[in-house]
C-alpha positions in Angstrom: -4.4 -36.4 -9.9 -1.2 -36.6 -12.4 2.0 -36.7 -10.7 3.7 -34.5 -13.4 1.9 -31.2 -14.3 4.1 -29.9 -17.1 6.7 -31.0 -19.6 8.9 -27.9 -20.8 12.2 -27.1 -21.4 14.9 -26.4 -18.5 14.7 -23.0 -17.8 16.2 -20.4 -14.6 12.9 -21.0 -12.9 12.5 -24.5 -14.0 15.0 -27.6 -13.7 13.0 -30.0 -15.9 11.3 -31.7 -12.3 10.1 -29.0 -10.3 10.0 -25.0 -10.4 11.4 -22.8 -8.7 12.5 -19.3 -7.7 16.1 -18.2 -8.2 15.2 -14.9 -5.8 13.4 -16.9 -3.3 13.1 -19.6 -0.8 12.3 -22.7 -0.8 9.6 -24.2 1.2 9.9 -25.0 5.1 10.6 -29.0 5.2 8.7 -31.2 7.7 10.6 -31.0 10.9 9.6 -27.1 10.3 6.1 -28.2 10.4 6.5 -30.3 13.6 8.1 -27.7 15.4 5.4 -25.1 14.8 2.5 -27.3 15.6 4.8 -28.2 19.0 4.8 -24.5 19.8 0.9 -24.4 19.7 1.1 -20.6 19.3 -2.2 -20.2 17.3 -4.5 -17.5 18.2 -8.3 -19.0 19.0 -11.0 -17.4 16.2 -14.5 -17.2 16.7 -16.2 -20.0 14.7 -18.3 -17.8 12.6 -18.4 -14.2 11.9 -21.6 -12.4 10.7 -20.9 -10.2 7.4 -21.7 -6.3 7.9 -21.8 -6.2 4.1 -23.5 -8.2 1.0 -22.9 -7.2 -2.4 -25.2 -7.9 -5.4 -22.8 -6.6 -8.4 -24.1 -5.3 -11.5 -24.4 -7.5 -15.0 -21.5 -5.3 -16.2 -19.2 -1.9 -15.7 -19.0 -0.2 -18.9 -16.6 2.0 -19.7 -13.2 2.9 -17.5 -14.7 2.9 -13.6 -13.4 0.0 -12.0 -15.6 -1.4 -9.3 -13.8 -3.5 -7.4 -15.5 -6.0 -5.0 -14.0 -8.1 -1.9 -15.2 -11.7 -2.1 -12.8 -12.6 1.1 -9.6 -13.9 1.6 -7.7 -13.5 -2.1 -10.9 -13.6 -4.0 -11.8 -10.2 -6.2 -14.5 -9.1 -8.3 -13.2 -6.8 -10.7 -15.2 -5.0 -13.1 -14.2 -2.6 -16.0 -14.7 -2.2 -19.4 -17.7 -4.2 -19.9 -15.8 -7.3 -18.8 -15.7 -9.5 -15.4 -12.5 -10.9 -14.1 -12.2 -13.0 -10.7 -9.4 -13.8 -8.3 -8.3 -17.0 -7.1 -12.2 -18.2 -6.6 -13.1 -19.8 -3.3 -16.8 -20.5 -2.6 -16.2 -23.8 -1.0 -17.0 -24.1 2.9 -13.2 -25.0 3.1 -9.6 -24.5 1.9 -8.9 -28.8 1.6 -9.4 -31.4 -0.4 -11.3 -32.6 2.1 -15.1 -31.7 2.7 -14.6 -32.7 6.6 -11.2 -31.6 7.4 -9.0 -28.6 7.0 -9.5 -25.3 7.1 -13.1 -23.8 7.6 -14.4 -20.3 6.5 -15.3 -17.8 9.2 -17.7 -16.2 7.3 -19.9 -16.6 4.1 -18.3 -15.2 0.7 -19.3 -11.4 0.2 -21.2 -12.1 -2.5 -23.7 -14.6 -2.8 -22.6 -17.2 -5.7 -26.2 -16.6 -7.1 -26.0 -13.0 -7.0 -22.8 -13.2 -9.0 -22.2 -12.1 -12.4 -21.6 -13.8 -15.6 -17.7 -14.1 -15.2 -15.4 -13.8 -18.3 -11.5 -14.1 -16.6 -10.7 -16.5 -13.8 -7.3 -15.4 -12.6 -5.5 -18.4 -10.7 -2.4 -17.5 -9.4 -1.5 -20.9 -7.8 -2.3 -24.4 -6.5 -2.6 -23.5 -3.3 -6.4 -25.3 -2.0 -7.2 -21.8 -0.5 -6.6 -20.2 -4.3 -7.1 -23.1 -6.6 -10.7 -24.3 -5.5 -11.6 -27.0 -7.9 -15.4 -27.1 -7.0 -16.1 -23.4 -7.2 -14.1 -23.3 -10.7 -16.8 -26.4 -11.8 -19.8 -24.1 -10.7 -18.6 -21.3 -12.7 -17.7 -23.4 -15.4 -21.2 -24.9 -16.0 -22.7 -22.0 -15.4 -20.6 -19.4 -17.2 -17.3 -21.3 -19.3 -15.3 -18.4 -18.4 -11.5 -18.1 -19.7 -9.4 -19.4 -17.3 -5.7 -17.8 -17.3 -3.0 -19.8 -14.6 0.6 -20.4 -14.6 2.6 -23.5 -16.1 1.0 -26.8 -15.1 -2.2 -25.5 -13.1 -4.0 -26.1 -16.4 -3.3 -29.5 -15.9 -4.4 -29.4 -12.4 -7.8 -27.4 -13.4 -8.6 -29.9 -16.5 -7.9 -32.9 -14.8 -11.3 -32.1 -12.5 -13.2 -31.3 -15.8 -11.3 -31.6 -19.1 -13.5 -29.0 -20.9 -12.6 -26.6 -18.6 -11.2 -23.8 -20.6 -7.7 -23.3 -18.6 -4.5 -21.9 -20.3 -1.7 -21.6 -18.9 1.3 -19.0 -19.0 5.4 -18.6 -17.8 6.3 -16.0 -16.2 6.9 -13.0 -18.5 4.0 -13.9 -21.1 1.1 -11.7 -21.4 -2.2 -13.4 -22.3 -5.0 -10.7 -24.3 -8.5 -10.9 -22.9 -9.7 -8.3 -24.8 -11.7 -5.1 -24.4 -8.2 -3.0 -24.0 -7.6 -5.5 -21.1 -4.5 -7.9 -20.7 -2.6 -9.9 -18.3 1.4 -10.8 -18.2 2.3 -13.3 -15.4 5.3 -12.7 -13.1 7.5 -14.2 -10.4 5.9 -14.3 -7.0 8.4 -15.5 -3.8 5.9 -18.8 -3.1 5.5 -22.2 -3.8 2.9 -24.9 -4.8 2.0 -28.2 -3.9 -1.5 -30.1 -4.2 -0.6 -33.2 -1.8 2.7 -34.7 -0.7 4.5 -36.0 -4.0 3.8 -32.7 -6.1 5.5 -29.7 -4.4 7.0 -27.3 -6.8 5.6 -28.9 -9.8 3.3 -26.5 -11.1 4.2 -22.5 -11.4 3.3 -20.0 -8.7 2.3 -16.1 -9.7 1.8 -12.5 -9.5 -0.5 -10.6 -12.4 -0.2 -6.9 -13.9 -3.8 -6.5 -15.3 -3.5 -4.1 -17.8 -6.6 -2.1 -18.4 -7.7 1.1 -20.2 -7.7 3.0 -16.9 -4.5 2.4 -15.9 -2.6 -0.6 -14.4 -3.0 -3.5 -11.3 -0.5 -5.5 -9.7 -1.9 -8.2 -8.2 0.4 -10.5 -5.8 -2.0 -14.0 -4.4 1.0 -15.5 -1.8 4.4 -13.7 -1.6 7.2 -13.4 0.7 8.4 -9.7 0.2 12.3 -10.8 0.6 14.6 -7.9 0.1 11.3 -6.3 -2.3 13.2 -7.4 -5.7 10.1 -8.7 -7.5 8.2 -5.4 -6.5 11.0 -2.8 -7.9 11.7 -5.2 -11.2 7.5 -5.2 -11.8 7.8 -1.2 -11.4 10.7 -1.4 -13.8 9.6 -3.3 -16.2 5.6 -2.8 -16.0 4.6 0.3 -14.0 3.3 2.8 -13.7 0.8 0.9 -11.3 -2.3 2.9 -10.8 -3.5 -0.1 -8.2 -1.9 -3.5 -6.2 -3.7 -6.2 -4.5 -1.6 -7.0 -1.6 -1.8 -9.8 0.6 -1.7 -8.6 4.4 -2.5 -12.1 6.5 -1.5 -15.6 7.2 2.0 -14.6 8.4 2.5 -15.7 11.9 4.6 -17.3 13.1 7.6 -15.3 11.1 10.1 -17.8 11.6 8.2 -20.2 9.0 6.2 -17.4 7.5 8.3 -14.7 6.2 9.9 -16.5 3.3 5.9 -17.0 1.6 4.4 -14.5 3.3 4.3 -11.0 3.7 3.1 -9.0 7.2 1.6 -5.9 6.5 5.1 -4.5 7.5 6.3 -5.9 4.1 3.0 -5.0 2.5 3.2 -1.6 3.2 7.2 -1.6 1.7 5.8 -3.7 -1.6 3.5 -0.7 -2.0 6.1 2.0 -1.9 8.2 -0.4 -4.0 5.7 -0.6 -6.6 5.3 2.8 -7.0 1.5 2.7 -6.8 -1.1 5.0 -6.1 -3.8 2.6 -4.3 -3.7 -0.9 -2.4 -6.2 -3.0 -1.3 -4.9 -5.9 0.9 -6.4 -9.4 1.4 -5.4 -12.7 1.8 -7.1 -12.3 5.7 -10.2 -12.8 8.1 -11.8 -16.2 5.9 -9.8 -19.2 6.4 -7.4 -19.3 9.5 -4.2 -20.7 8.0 -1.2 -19.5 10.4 -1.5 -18.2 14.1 -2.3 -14.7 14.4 -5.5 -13.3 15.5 -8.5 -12.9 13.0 -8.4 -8.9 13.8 -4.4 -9.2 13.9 -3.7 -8.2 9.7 -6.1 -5.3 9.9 -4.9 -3.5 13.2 -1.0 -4.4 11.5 -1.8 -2.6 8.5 -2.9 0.2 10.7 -0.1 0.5 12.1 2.3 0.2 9.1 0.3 2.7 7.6 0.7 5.2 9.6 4.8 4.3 10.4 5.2 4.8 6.5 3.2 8.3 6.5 0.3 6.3 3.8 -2.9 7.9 4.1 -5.9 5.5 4.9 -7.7 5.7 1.8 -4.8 5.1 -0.3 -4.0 1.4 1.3 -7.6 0.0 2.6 -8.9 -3.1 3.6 -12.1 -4.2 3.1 -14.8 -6.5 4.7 -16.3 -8.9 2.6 -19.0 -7.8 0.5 -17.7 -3.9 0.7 -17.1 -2.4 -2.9 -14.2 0.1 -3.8 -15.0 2.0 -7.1 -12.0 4.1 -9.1 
């Protein structure tokens, strides 16, 4: 793997080394780590989880209907206008570069890789291994050769696995047309990347506004919510927002969470920041990545929900393989 990702000019997210976020944090250092594997706080999930739900999704969704289906953790079918765009793909049995270590799914993908679609868009919004999966991204590139749209330097990343890979890659504030009446403009996210120990910071980190015919999305991969700045300048700059992809888990424990992470506390303030109309979060219940319970995110959520007076079917959650159609 190349030790530098991208050559650009110095910008205020880039120094000419490393990226990074003028808004944000920077990622916890190694004594961090120590201490939270010392505390030994994580909750103990079930090994595997049987899926209520299976979807088989149609070829295509003409027209303005989105269908929108939940893969699991921050992967998303979404189908409109004829076209098929996924979300930080993850078929793989785990989030590593290793096929023996790391972390392992806790139930299958909710849909079955053969009962997916031709896919047009791959959205990557980082380098994280549970978001930038290089084998699923060679399966769907030798079946399908999909358009592959990532921030600065993940293109690198993606090609160096298989060269004729068809990744592109954006800054934040360029929009990217992927025709159809549909378009994508990449902005700041409060994350960070890193693919092993020499490379942290190296290659950009995202949030998408998927512009479509029907109306707007927001979608967020990993993000701290901060003091919600990102949220109000997207609604600023790019709303109305008719729809955000939110991410609700992998937040515990707050002390080395909070800064990358949102809870669904902050979820649930991103959401009124944004101004939108619907949510659907995610980013939970696959991979266990931080301490909190598998059910923790969901009954959260619940709970934000009904503290910020959001009615149910305006900021769901759904098990893989369930479908939410607009």
């Amino acid at each position: 793997m190349p030790f530098t990702y991208y050559d650009g000019p110095v910008s205020d997210h880039f120094d000419g080394t490393r990226f990074f976020d003028k808004n944000g944090m920077p990622p916890k250092h190694f004594a961090d780590q120590w201490r939270w594997y010392r505390e030994g706080n994580k909750a103990q999930w079930p090994a595997r989880v049987e899926n209520e739900f299976a979807d088989t999704p149609p070829a295509r969704v003409p027209g303005n209907t989105w269908r929108i289906s939940h893969v699991g953790h921050a992967t998303n079918l979404i189908q409109t206008v004829g076209l098929n765009i996924i979300t930080d793909p993850v078929w793989s049995e785990r989030a590593s570069p290793f096929s023996f270590a790391g972390p392992k799914r806790a139930c299958d993908p909710g849909i079955a890789f053969d009962k997916l679609p031709k896919i047009d868009i791959v959205l990557i919004t980082h380098n994280h291994y549970d978001h930038l999966d290089a084998a699923t991204l060679m399966r769907l590139h030798e079946r399908d050769q999909p358009r592959i749209v990532a921030p600065l330097g993940n293109d690198t990343i993606i090609k160096s696995y298989d060269s004729t890979m068809r990744a592109e890659a954006y800054d934040w504030g360029q929009r990217a047309d992927l025709g159809n009446g549909l378009a994508v403009t990449l902005l700041p996210a409060r994350h960070w990347s890193a693919r092993g120990l020499r490379d942290r910071n190296k290659a950009l980190w995202c949030a998408f506004v998927i512009e479509t015919p029907a109306g707007k999305i927001y979608h967020a991969g990993d993000t701290g919510y901060g003091e919600g700045q990102h949220f109000r300048e997207a609604r600023e700059k790019h709303g109305p927002f008719r729809f955000a992809i939110l991410p609700v888990g992998a937040y515990e424990p707050r002390w080395f969470m909070r800064d990358q992470h949102m809870n669904p506390d902050d979820a649930v303030k991103s959401f009124g920041d944004l101004g939108a109309e619907y949510a659907l979060g995610h980013h939970y219940g696959v991979f266990q990545l931080t301490d909190e319970a598998i059910d923790a995110p969901v009954k959260a959520l619940i709970e934000a929900r009904a503290a910020a007076d959001i009615a149910p079917e305006n900021f769901r959650v759904l098990k893989p393989g369930e479908v939410w159609e607009l």
